[in-house]
N, C-alpha and C positions, 0 to 999 in steps of 0.2 A: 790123081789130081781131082779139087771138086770142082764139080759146076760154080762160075759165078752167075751174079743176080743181072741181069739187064739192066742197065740205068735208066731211074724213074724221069718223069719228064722233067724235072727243074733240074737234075743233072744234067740231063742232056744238053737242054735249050738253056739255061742260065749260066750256068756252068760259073764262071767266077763271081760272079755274081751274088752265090748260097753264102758265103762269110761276108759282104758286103752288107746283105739284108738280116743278119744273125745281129748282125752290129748296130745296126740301126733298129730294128725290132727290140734290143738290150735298151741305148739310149731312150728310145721313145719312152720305153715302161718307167721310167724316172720321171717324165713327166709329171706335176702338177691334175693336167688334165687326166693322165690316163691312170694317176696314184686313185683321183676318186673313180674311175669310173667300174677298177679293179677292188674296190674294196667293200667289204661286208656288209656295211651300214646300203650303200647303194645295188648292192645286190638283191638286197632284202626289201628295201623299197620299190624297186623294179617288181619284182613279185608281187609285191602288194595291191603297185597300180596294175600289171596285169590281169588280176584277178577281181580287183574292183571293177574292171573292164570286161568282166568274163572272154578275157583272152581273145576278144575282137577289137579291129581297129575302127575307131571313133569315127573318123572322116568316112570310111565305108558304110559304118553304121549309119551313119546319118541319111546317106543316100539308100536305106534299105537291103542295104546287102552285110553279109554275115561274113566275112573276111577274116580268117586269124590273123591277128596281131603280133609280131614278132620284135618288133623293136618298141622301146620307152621314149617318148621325147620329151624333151624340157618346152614348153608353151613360150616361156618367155627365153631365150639362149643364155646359156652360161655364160658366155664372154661378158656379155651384159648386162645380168642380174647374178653374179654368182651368191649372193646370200639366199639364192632360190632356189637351187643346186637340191637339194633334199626336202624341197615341201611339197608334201602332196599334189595341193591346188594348181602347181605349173608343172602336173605331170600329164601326159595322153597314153596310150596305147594306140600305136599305130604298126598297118601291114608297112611289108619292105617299099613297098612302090609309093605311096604317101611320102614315109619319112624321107626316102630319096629326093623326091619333090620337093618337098620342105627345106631340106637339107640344101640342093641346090641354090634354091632361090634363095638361102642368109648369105649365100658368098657372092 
């Protein structure tokens, strides 16, 4: 007989749950929002603003500190301006902790 594998944690602790989030994870990627955020043209643009940024986040910068930058944000929010959704000028480079911040305070 062979060994089986020990079940990973979302087996364990989710457990019905793993088809529930498979399903919803499916749905979501139909989105609108997440059709661009998955696609070429904004992948590539994301690259470009972090690189224009030399891969540090803006709001750290500003305060003097050298912080990698991990996420893109829109300046102005998509909901709101989506004809800005792909122009440079309402792009930043920002670390995780900023755009979390950010991010809270538009909801």
């Amino acid at each position: 007989m062979s060994p089986t594998r020990p079940p990973t944690y979302h087996e364990r602790y989710l457990g019905g749950r793993k088809a529930t989030d498979a399903a919803y994870n499916k749905a979501r990627a139909h989105t609108p929002h997440e059709q661009a955020l998955n696609s070429r043209r904004w992948r590539a643009l994301r690259t470009l603003a972090l690189q224009r940024d030399a891969y540090l986040c803006c709001e750290c910068r500003a305060a003097g500190h050298h912080t990698p930058a991990v996420d893109v944000d829109h300046i102005l929010p998509r909901h709101t301006h989506p004809d800005l959704t792909y122009t440079m000028d309402n792009l930043r480079s920002l670390c995780r902790s900023h755009h979390n911040v950010k991010t809270k305070a538009q909801r």
